[in-house]
C-alpha positions as CSV (number, residue, x, y, z in Angstrom):
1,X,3.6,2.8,23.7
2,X,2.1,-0.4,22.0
3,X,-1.0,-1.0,23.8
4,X,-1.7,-4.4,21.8
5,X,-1.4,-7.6,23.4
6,X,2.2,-8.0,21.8
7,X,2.4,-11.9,23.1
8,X,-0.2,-13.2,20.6
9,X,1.9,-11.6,17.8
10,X,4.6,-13.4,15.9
11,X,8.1,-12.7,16.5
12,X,8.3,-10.9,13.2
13,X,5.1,-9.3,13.6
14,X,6.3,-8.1,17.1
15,X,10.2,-6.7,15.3
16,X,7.7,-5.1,13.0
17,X,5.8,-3.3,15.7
18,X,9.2,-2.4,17.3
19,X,10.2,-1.2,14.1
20,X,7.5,1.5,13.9
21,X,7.3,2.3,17.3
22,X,11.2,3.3,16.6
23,X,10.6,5.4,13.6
24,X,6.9,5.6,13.3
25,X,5.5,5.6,16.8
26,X,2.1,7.9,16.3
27,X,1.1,4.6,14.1
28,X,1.2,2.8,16.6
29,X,-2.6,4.3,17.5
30,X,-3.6,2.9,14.6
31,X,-2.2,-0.8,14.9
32,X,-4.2,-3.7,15.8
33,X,-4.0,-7.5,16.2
34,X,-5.7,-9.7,12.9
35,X,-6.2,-13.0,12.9
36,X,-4.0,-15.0,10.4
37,X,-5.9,-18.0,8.8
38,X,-4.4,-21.8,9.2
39,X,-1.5,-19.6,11.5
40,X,-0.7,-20.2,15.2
41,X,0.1,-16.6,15.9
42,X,-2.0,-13.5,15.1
43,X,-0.8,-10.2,12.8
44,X,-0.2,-7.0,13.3
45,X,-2.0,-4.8,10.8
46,X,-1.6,-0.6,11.2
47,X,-4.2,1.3,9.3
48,X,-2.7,5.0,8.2
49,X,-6.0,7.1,8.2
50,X,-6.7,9.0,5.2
51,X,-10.1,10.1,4.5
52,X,-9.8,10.6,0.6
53,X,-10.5,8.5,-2.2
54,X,-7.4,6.4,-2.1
55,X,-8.5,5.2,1.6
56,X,-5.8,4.4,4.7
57,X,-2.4,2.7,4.3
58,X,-2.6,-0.6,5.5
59,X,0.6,-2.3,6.9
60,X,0.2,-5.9,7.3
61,X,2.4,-8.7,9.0
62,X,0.6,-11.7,7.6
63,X,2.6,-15.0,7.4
64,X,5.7,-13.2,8.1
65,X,5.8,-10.8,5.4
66,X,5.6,-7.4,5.5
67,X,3.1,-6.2,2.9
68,X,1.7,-2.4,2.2
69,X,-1.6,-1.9,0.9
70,X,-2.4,1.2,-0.7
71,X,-6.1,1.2,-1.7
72,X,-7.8,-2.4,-2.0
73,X,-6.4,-2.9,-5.6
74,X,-2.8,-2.4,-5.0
75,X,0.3,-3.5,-2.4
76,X,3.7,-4.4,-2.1
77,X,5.6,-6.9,-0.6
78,X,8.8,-5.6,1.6
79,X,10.3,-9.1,2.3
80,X,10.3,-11.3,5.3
81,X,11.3,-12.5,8.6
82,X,15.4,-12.9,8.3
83,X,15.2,-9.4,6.1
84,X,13.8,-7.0,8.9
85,X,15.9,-7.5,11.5
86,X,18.4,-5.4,9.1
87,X,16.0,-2.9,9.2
88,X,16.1,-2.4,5.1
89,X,13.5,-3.5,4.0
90,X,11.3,-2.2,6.8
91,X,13.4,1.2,5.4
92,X,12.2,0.3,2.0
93,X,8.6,0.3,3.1
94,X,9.1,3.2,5.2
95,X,10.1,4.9,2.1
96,X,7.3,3.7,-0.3
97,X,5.0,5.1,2.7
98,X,6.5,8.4,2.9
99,X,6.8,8.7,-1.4
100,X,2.9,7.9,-1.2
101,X,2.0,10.0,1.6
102,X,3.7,13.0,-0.1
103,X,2.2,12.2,-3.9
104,X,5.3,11.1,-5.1
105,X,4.0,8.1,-5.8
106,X,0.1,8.0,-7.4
107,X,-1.7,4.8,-7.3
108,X,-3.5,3.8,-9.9
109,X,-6.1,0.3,-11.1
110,X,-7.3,-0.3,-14.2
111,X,-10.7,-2.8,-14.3
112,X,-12.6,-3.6,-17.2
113,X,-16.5,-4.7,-16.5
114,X,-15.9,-4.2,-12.8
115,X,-12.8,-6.9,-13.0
116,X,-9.5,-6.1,-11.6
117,X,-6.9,-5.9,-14.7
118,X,-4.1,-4.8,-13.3
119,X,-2.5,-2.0,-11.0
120,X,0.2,0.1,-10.2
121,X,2.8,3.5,-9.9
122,X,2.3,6.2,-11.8
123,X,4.7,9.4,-11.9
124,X,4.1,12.6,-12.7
125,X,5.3,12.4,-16.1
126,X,3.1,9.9,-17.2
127,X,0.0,11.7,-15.6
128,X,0.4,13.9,-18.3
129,X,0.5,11.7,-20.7
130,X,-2.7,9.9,-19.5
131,X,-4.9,13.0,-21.5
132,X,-4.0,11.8,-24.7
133,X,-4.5,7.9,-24.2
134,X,-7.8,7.8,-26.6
135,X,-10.9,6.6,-24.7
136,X,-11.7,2.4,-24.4
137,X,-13.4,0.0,-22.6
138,X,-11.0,-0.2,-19.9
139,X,-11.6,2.4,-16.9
140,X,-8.4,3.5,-15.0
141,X,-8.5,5.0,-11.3
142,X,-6.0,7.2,-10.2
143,X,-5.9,7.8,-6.4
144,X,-3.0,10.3,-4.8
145,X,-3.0,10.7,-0.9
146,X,-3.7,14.3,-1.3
147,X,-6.6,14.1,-3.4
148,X,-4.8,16.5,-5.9
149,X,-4.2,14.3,-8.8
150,X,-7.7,11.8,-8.5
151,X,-9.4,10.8,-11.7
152,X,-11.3,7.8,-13.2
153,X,-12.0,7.8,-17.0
154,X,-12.4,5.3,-20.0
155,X,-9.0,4.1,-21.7
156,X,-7.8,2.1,-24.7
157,X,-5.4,-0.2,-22.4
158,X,-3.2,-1.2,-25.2
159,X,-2.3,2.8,-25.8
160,X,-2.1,3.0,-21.9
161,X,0.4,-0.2,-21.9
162,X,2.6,1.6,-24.6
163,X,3.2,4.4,-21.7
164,X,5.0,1.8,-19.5
């Protein structure tokens, strides 16, 4: 059961923790309350361990949005506060999860002198491709749940752009 002090969470944050304690409820171990800057109520944030490069999942309510953080260079936004009661997009994170947890999905950044330059997906497919994208002064970071498909190497971005 939710041990978090559910009555300082906002009304979507506390459909979103009924949510995963439906279909998710070992998460709930890993859920805590955040504070929400400028907000009257707090968040509810879950943390899925993961002790490999790519770091935990974060699932965050903040400003009654559901948002999933996959390393600290990429997330997605699963809509808002009318949108969960359906339960579809709370399905449509549920699935993103899943598709990351199982290396379906590969994360990857791309930074250039230490800057953010953009993020993203990247499927198998394109993996493959990534050993003939000619080295640059871009460096890409490719982080999978499992560890399996991890790797951090000089690109030419505008070759790497042509991939997507």
């Amino acid at each position: 059961m939710l041990s978090l002090h559910v009555s300082e969470l906002s009304e979507y944050s506390r459909s979103v923790a009924r949510l995963i304690a439906k279909h998710r409820p070992a998460w709930l171990a890993h859920a805590m309350v955040i504070e929400v800057e400028d907000a009257q109520h707090k968040a509810l944030e879950v943390r899925i361990p993961n002790a490999k490069l790519i770091g935990p999942i974060a699932i965050v309510t903040d400003r009654d949005e559901l948002t999933v953080w996959v390393s600290d260079y990429f997330h997605d936004h699963f809509g808002g506060y009318a949108e969960v009661e359906s339960e579809e997009y709370f399905g449509n994170a549920l699935d993103f999860i899943d598709s990351v947890i199982s290396d379906e999905c590969i994360i990857y950044w791309v930074l250039q002198d230490k800057k953010w330059i953009k993020s993203g997906i990247i499927d198998m497919v394109r993996i493959d491709l990534l050993k003939d994208v000619p080295v640059g002064n871009y460096d890409i970071f490719i982080r999978s749940w499992s560890g399996t498909y991890d790797q951090e190497r000089a690109i030419d971005v505008d070759v790497f752009n042509k991939l997507w």
